[in-house]
C-alpha positions as CSV (number, residue, x, y, z in Angstrom):
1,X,0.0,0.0,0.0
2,X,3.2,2.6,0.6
3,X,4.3,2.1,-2.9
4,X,1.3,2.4,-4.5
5,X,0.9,5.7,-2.4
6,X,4.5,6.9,-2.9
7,X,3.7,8.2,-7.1
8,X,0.5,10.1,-5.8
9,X,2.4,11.4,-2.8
10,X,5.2,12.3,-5.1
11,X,2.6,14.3,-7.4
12,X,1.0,16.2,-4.8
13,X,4.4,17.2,-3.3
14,X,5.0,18.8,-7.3
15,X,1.9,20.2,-7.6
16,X,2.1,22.5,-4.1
17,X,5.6,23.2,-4.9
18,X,4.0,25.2,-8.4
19,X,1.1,26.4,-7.1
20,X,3.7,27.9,-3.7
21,X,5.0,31.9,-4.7
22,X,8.7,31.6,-6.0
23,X,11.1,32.9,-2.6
24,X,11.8,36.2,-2.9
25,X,14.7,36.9,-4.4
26,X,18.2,38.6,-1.8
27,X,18.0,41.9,-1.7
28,X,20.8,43.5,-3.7
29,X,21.9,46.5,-1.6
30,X,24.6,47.5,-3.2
31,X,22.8,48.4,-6.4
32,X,22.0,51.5,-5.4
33,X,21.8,54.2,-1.6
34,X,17.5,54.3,-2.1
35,X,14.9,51.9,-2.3
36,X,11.6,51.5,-2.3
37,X,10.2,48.2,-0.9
38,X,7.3,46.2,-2.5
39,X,5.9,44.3,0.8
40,X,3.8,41.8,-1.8
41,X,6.4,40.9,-3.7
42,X,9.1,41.1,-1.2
43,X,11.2,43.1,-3.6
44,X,13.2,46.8,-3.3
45,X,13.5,48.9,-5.9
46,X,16.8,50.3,-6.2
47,X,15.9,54.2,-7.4
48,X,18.4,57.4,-8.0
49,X,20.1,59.0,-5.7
50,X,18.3,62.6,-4.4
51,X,19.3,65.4,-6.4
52,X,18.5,68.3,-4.3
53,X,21.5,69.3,-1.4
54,X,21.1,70.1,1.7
55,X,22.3,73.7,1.7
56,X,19.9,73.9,-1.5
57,X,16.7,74.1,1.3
58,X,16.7,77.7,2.9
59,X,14.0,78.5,6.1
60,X,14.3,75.0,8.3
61,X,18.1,75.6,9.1
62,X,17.3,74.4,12.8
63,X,15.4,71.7,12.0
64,X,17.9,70.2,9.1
65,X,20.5,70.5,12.2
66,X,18.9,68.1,14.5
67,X,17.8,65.6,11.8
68,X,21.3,65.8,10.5
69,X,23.0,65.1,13.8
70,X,20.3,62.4,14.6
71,X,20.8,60.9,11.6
72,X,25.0,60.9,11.9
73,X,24.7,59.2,15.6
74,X,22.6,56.4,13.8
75,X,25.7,55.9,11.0
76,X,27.9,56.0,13.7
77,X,26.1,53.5,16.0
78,X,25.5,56.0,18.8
79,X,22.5,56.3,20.7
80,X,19.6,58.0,18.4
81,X,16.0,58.4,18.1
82,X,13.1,57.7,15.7
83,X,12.1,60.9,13.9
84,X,8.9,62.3,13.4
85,X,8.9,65.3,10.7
86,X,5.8,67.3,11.5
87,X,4.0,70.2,10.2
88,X,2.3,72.3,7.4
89,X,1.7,71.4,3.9
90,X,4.9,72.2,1.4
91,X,6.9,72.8,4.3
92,X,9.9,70.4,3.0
93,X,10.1,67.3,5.5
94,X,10.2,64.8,2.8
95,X,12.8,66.8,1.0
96,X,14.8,67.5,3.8
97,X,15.0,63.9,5.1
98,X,15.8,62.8,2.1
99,X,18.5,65.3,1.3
100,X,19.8,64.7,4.5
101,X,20.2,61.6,4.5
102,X,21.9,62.2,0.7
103,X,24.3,64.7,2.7
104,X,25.1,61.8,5.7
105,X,25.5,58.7,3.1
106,X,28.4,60.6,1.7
107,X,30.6,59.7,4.3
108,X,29.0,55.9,5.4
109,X,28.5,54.0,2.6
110,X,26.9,51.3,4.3
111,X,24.0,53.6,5.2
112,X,20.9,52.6,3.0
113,X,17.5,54.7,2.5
114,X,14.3,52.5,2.0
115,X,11.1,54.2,1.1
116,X,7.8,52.5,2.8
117,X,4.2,53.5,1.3
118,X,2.3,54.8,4.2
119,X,-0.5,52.3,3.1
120,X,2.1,49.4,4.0
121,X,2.7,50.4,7.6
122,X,1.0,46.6,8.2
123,X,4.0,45.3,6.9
124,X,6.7,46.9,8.6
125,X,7.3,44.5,11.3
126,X,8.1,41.9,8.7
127,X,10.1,44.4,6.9
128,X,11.9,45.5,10.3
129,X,13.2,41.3,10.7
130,X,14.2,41.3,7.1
131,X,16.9,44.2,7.6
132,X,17.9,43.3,11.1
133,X,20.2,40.6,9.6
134,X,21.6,42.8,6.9
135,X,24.9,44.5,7.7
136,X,23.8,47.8,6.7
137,X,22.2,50.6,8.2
138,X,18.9,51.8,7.0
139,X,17.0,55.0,7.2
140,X,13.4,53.6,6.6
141,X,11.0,56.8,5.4
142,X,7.3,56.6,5.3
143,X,6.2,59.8,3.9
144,X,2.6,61.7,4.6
145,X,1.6,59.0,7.6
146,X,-1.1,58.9,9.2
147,X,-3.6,56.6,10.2
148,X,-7.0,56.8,8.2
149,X,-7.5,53.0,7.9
150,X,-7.6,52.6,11.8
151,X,-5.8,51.2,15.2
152,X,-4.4,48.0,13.0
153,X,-1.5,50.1,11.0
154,X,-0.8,51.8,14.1
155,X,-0.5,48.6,16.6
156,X,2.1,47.4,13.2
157,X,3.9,50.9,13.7
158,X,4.1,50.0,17.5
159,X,5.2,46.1,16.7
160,X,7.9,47.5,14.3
161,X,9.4,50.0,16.6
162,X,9.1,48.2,19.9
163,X,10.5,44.8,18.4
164,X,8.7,42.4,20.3
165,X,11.2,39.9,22.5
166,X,14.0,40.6,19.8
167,X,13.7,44.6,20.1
168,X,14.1,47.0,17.8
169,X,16.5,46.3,15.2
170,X,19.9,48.4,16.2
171,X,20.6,48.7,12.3
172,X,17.3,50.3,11.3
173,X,16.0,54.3,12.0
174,X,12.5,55.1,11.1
175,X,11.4,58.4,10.0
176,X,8.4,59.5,9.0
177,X,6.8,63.3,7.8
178,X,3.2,64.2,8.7
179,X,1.2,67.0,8.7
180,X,-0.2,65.9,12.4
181,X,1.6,66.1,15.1
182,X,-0.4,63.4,16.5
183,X,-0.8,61.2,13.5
184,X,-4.7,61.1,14.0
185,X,-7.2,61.1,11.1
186,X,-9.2,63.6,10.5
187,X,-12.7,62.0,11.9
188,X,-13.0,59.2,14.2
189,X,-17.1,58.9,14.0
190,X,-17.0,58.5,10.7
191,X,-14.5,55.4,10.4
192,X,-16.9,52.7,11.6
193,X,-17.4,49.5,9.6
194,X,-19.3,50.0,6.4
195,X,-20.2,53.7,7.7
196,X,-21.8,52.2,10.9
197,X,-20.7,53.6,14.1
198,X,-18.7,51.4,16.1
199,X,-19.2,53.0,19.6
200,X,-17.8,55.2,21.9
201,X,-15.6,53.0,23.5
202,X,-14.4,51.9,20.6
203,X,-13.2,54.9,18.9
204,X,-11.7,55.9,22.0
205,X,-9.5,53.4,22.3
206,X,-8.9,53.6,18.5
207,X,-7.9,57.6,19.2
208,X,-5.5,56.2,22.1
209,X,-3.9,53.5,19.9
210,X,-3.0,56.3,17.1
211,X,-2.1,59.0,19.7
212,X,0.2,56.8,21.7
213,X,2.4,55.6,18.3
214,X,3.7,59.3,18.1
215,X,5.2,58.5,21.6
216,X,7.1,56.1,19.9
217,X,9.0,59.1,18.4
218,X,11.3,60.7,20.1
219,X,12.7,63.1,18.1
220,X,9.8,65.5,17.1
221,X,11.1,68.1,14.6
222,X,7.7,70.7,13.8
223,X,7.8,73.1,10.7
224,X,5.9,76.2,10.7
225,X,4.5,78.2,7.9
226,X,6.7,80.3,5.5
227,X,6.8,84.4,6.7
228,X,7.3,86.4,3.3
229,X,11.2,87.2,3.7
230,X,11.8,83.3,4.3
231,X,9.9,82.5,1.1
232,X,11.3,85.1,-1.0
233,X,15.0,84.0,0.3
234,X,13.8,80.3,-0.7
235,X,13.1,81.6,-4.2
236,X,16.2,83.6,-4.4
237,X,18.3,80.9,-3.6
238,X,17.0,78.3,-6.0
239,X,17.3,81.3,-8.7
240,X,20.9,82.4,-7.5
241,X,21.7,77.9,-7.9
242,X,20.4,77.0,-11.1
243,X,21.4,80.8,-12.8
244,X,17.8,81.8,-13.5
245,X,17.6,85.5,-13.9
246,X,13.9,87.7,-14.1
247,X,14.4,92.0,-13.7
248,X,11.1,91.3,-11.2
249,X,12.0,88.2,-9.9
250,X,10.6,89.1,-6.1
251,X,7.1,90.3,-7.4
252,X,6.7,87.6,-9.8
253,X,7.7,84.8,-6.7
254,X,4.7,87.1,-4.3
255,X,1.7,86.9,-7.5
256,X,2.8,83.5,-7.8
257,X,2.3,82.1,-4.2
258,X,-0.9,84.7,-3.8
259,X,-2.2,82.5,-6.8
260,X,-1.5,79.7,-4.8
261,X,-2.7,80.7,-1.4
262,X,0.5,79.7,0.3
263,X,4.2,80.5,1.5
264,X,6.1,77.6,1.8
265,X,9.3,75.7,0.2
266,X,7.7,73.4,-2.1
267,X,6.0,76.5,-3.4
268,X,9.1,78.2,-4.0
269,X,10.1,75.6,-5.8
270,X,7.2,75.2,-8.1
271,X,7.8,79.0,-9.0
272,X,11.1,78.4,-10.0
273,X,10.0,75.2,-12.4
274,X,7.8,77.4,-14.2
275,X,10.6,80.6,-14.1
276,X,12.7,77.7,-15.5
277,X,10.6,76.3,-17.7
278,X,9.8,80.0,-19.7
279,X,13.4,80.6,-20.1
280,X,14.5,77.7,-21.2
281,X,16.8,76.2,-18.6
282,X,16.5,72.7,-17.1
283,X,16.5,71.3,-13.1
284,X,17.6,68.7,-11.6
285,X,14.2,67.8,-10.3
């Protein structure tokens, strides 16, 4: 009776090993200093390195100081924190994380950026175990977080950066840039299954799940709103770096972010793609 089992056996065994997903393939960090990670594929994306420097971002001087000196204890293996890049639309946190870390990889080329989707955050404690064994040091970025979908992404967030019985992985830094301080979404009442409301007590607890992850944090770095003279010296400085010249260059930058109905960097930096754009020049962006 084994034998005659042993073919069928034999043809099951095949038949799971097809239908089973091909293992993921090693990472290959040395292809490039950013990636993006695919959870559902278990793949990262090697992408180009960040064009824009450091110096090139003008008005958030204090707060490109302590992400930069956070950032350079983590490369050394010093003592550092988890950053949380907070504050107003257009303000640069994404650009200045990015060009920082651009600025700190110069000198420690074993320090790696990977890129997270904020609607991943479920799968950063498997993420998290994957680098731990790598020798490299990674920044991992999740840009624009928040949590809209409910508690679950935030308990993942928690997992990830508490480690469970392991810890925290000592190779890995998480940042991430929101524009709430607390990382809450915007309506509570509303987020009940299938538009029902879940309770009182539910959503409370929900609320205190999402509030307590920014405790997790403990670097907080806040960005305020651009004044006038900061914006103008934003625009001045991108025009003053690419050599883009305009007799009215201040007035056009004012009508411009009027238009727009905002100060702030990544304004400045739209003004000068279309200043660019009309005479003819080219950015690295």
């Amino acid at each position: 009776m084994t034998h005659e089992l042993e073919p069928v056996l034999a043809r099951i065994a095949e038949a799971l090993e097809r239908l089973a997903p091909p293992r993921a393939a090693e990472p290959d960090f040395g292809a490039a200093r950013l990636f993006r990670h695919e959870p559902a594929a278990g793949a990262f994306h090697p992408a180009p390195d960040y064009p824009l420097p450091l110096d090139a971002l003008v008005g958030v001087d204090r707060q490109k100081d302590r992400f930069v000196e956070n950032l350079q204890r983590f490369a050394g293996g010093l003592p550092c924190n988890h950053a949380l890049l907070w504050g107003v639309r257009g303000a640069g946190k994404s650009s200045l994380a990015k060009a920082a870390f651009m600025h700190v990889a110069a000198g420690a080329p074993d320090l790696k950026l990977v890129e997270v989707d904020r609607d991943q955050v479920t799968a950063l404690p498997g993420l998290f175990d994957i680098l731990r064994a790598r020798p490299e040091r990674f920044l991992v970025l999740c840009d624009d977080l928040s949590f809209e979908e409910g508690a679950a992404a935030a308990k993942a967030l928690k997992s990830a950066l508490e480690g469970g019985v392991s810890g925290p992985p000592a190779n890995v830094l998480f940042a991430a840039t929101s524009n709430r301080r607390h990382l809450m979404p915007r309506s509570h009442g509303e987020r009940g299954g299938h538009g029902e409301d879940r309770g009182l007590i539910a959503t409370a607890e929900d609320a205190e799940e999402e509030v307590s992850v920014s405790d997790r944090f403990g670097l907080w770095i806040g960005f305020a709103p651009m004044d006038q003279a900061t914006y103008l010296a934003a625009v001045q400085g991108y025009a003053k770096r690419y050599g883009l010249k305009a007799p009215d260059l201040d007035r056009r930058a004012l009508q411009w972010a009027q238009l727009r109905g905002a100060r702030s960097g990544r304004v400045a930096w739209q003004f000068i793609r279309d200043l660019a754009g009309e005479l003819g020049k080219s950015l690295p962006l």
